[in-house]
C-alpha positions as CSV (number, residue, x, y, z in Angstrom):
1,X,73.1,69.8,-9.3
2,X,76.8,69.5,-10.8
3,X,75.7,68.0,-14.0
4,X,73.3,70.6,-14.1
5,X,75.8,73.5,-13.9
6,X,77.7,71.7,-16.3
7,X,75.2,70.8,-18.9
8,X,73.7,75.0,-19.2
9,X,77.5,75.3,-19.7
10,X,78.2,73.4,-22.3
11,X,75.2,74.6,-23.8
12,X,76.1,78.4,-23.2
13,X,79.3,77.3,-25.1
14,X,77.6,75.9,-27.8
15,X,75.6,78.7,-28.3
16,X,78.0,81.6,-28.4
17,X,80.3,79.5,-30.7
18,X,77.4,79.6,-33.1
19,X,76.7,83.1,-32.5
20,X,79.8,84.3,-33.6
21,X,80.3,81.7,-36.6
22,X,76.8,83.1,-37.9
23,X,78.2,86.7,-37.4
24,X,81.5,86.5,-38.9
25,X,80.8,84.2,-41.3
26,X,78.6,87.1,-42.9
27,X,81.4,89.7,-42.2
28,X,83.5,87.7,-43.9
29,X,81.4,87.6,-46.9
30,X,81.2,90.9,-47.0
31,X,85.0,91.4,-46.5
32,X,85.0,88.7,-49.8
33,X,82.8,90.3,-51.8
34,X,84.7,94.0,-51.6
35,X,87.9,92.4,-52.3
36,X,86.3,90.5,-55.3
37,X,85.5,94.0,-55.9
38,X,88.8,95.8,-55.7
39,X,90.5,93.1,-57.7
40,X,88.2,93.2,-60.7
41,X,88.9,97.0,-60.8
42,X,92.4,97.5,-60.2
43,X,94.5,97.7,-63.3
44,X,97.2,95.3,-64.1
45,X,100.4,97.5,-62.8
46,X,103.4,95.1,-64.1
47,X,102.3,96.2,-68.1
48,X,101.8,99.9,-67.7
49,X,104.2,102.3,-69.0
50,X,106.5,99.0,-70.3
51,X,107.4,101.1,-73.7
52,X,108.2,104.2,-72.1
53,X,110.9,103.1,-69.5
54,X,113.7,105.8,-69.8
55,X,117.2,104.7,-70.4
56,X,118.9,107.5,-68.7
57,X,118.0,109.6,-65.9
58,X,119.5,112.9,-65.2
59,X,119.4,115.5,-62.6
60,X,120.4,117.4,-60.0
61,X,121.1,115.9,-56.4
62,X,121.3,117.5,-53.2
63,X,123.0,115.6,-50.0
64,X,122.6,117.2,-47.2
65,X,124.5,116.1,-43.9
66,X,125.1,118.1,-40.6
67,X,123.8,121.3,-42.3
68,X,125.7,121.5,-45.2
69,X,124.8,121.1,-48.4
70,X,126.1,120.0,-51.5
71,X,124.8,119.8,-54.7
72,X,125.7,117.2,-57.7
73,X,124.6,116.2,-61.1
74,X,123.4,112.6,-61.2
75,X,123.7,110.5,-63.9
76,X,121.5,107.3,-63.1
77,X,120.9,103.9,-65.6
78,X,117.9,102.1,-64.7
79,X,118.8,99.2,-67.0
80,X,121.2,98.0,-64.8
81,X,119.3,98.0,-61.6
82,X,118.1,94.3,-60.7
């Protein structure tokens, strides 16, 4: 009667683990497949806009702490940000 018990079991076991590689091996497929997807459509971001990095940029700035306000003109170099 014990080996019984323990042979439906093991064979319950056996069953669900194939279950769920049959279902997520599809799901991951499809998972796969959409990435595949997106990376064949996204656009190569590191060469875009390469020629039209500004050297200087200028503006206003506001700080704002405790309520107050103050308002400065900034003066920023990209270049020389690493």
């Amino acid at each position: 009667m014990f080996e019984a018990c323990v042979i439906i079991t093991l064979t319950g076991v056996v069953a669900m683990q194939w279950f769920m590689s049959v279902t997520y091996q599809e799901r991951f497929e499809k998972i796969g497949k959409l990435l595949k997807k997106i990376q064949e459509t996204k656009e190569d971001k590191g060469h875009t806009h390469s020629s039209q990095k500004p050297s200087i940029i200028q503006g206003d700035m506001d700080i704002i702490h405790k309520g107050r306000k103050a308002t400065v003109q900034a003066l920023i170099y990209p270049k020389r940000f690493k």
